[in-house]
C-alpha positions as CSV (number, residue, x, y, z in Angstrom):
1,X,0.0,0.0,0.0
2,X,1.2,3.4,-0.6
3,X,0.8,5.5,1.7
4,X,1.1,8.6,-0.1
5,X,4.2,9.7,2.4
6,X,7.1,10.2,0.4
7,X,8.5,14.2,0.5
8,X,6.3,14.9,3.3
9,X,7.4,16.8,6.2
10,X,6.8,15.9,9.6
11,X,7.5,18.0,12.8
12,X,8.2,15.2,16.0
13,X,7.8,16.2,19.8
14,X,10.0,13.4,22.1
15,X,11.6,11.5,18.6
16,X,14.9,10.8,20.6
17,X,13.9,7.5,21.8
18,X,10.9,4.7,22.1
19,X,7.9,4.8,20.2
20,X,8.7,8.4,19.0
21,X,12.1,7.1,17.9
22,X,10.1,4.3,16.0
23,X,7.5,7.0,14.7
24,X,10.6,8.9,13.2
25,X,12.2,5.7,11.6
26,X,8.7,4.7,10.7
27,X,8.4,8.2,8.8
28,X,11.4,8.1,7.1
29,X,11.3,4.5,5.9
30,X,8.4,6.0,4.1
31,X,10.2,8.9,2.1
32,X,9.1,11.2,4.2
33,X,11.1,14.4,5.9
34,X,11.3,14.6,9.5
35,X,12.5,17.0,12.3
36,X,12.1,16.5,16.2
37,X,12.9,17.8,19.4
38,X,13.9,16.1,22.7
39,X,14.3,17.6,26.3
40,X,18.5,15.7,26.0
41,X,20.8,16.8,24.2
42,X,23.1,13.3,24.3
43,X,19.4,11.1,23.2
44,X,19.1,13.6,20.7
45,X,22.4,13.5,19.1
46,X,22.4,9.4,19.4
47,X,19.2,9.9,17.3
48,X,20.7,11.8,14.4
49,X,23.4,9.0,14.1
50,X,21.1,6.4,14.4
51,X,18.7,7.6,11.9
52,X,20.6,10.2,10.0
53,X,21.5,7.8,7.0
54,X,17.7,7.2,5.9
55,X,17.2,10.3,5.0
56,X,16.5,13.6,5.5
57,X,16.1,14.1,9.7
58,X,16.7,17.2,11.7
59,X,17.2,17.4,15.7
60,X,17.0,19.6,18.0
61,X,17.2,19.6,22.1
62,X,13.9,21.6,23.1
63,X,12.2,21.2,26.9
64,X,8.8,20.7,26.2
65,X,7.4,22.6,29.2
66,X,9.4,26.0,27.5
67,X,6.6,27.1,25.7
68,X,8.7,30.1,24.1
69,X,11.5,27.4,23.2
70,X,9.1,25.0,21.3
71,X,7.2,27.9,19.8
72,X,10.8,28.6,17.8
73,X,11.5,25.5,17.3
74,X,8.0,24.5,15.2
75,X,9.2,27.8,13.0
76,X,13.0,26.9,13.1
77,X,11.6,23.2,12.1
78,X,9.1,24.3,9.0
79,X,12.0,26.5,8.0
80,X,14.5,23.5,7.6
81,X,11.8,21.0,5.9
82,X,10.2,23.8,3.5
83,X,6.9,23.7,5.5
84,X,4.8,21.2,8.1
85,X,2.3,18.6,6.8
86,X,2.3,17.0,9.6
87,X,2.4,17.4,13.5
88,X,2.7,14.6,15.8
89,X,2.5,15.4,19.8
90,X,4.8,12.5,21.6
91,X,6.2,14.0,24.4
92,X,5.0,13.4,27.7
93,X,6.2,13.9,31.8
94,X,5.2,10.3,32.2
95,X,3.9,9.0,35.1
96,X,4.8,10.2,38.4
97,X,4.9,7.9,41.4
98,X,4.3,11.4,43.8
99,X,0.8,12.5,44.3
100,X,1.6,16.7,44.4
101,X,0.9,19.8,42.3
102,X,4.7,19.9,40.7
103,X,3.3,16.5,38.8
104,X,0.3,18.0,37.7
105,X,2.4,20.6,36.6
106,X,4.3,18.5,34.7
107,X,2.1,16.6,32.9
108,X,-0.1,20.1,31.8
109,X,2.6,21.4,30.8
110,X,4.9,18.7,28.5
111,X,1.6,16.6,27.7
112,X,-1.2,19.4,27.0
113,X,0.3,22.7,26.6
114,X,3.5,21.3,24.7
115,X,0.6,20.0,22.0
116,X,-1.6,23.2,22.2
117,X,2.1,25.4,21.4
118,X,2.8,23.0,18.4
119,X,-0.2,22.6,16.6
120,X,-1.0,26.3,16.8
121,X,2.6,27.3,15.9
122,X,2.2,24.6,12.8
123,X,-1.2,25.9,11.9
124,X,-0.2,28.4,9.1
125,X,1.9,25.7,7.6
126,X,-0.9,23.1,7.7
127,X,-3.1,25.1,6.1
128,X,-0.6,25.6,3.1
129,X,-0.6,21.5,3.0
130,X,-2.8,19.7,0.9
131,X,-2.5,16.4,3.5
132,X,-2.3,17.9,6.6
133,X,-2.6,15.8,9.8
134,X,-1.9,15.8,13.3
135,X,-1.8,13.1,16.1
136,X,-1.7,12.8,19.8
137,X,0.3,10.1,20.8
138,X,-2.2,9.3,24.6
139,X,-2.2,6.3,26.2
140,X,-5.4,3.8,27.1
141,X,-4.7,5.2,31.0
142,X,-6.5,8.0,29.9
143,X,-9.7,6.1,29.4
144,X,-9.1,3.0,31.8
145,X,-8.4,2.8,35.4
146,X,-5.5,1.1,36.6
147,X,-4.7,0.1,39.8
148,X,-1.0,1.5,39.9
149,X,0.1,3.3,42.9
150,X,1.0,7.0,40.7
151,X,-0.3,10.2,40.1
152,X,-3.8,10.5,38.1
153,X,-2.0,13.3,36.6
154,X,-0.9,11.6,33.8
155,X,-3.8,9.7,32.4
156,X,-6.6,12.8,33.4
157,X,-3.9,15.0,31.5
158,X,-3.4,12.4,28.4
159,X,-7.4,12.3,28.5
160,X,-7.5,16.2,27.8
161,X,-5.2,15.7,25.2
162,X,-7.5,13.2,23.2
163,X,-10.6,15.4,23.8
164,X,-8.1,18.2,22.6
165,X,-7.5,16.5,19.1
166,X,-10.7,15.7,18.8
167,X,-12.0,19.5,18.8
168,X,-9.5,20.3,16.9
169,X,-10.8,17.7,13.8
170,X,-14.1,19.6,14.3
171,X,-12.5,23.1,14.6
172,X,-10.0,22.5,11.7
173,X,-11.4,20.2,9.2
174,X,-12.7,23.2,7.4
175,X,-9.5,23.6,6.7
176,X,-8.4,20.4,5.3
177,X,-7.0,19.6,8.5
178,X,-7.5,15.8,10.1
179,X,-6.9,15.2,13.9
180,X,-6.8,12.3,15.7
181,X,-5.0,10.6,18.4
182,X,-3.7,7.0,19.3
183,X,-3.5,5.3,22.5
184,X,-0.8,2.8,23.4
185,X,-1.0,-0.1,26.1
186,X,1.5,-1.2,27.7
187,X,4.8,-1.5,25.8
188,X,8.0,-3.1,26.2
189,X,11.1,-0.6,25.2
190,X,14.7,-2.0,26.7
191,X,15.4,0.8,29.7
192,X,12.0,2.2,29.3
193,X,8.9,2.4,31.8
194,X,7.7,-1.0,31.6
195,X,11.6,-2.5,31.4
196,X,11.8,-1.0,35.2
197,X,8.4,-2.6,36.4
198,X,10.0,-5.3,35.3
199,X,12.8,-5.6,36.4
200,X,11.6,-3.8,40.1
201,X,8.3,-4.9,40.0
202,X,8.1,-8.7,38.1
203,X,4.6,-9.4,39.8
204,X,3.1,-6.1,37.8
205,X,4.6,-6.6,35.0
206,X,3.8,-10.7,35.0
207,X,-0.1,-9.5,36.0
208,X,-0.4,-7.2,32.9
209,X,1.5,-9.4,30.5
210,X,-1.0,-12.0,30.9
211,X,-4.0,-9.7,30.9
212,X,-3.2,-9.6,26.8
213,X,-4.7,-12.6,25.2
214,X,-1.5,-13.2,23.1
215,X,0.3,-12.8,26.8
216,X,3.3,-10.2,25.6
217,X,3.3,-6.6,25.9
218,X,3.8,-4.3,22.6
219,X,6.5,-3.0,20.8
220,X,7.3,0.5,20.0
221,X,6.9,-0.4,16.4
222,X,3.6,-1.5,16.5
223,X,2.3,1.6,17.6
224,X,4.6,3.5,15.0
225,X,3.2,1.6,12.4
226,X,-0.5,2.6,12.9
227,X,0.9,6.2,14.1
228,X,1.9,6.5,10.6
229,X,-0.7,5.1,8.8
230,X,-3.3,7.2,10.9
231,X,-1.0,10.2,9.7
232,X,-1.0,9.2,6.0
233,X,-3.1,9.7,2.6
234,X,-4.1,6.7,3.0
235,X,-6.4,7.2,6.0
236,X,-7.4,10.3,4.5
237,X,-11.0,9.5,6.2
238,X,-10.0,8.9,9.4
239,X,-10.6,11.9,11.5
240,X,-11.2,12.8,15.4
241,X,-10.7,9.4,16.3
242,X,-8.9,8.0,19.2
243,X,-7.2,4.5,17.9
244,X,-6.4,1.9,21.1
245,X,-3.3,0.1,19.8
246,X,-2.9,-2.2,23.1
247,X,-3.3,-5.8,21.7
248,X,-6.4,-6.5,23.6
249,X,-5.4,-5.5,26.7
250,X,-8.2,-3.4,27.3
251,X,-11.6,-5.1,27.8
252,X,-13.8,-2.3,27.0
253,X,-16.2,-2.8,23.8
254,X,-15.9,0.7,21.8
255,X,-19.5,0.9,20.0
């Protein structure tokens, strides 16, 4: 299938490592143009030389809660790729194991207000595209209850994101912009979140491996694959959804 990508440009929020790492690589793979920020300068520069020979990537180090820093950043971005086409929100303060207003903080800040900064920085760009698109990377903890002993900052802030992008298909389709959002399960990234539960925490991790019927978490590439997709002319259709990429894990019935 072609997914209509090649010569695109993309704009990348957290691309440095995980399943925005796998996003960028996904991108590129594809033909398409890509430039991201990350909060480290070191991830970011291990990034370039990772994924520097597959074609044309830019990256920058950027703190996501600096609302000044990545409002120059979108414009030094469109300025190096010739324009945006597409905008994809990754970055995120995580989950925070401390239940106090400096994690709330966090997570409005680098999950909501980081998106809100891009996507209206991008918007005169987008509207000069003829496939524009952006995404909201969530997670299915915006829209589930766990039982996991952190702050609900993250998934009531990841939750405000996906409402976010969906206003924003309604507010912006008009202008031949799509918006939509996906939201990963639990995935498995070597010295990432769920590679600690492990490791700290086996009888977590054991518990929510087997609550997947095929008893394994995700990859990052499985979720950059339908990032992508979602994101491409191909799924020219799809727009103000929220697409649960967990393998089952989730039990609710979406209809």
């Amino acid at each position: 299938m072609d997914l209509n990508l090649n010569g695109k440009r993309v704009i990348l929020s957290g691309g440095s490592r995980g399943i925005g790492l796998a996003i960028a690589a996904r991108f590129l793979e594809e033909g398409a143009n890509v430039a991201f920020f990350a909060r480290g300068e070191a991830g970011v520069q291990a990034a370039l030389e990772e994924l520097g020979s597959k074609g044309e990537f830019y990256g920058d180090s950027v703190d996501a809660a600096d609302t000044e820093a990545v409002r120059a950043w979108v414009l030094k971005a469109a300025q190096q790729l010739g324009g945006v086409d597409i905008v994809i929100n990754n970055t995120s303060a995580s989950a925070s194991i401390k239940w106090n207003d400096e994690a709330w903080r966090n997570s409005f800040n680098v999950d909501l207000m980081a998106a809100v900064t891009m996507n209206e920085t991008a918007l005169p760009f987008l509207e000069e595209s003829d496939a524009a698109a952006v995404l909201q990377v969530a997670t299915v903890t915006a829209f589930e209850h766990h039982d996991l002993s952190v702050c609900p900052s993250y998934g009531a802030i990841k939750a405000a994101t996906v409402n976010y992008s969906a206003q924003l298909a309604q507010n912006w389709g008009d202008k031949g912009i799509r918006s939509n959002s996906v939201s990963p399960g639990p995935i498995f990234i070597e010295g990432g979140a769920w590679d600690g539960i492990k490791q700290n925490y086996f009888d977590l991790y054991e518990r929510d491996r087997l609550a997947h019927p095929s008893e394994r978490l995700g990859s990052a590439e499985e979720v950059a694959n339908v990032a992508v997709f979602v994101c491409s002319g191909a799924a020219s259709w799809i727009n103000g959804e929220n697409v649960v990429v967990d393998g089952g894990f989730t039990k609710r019935v979406s209809f």
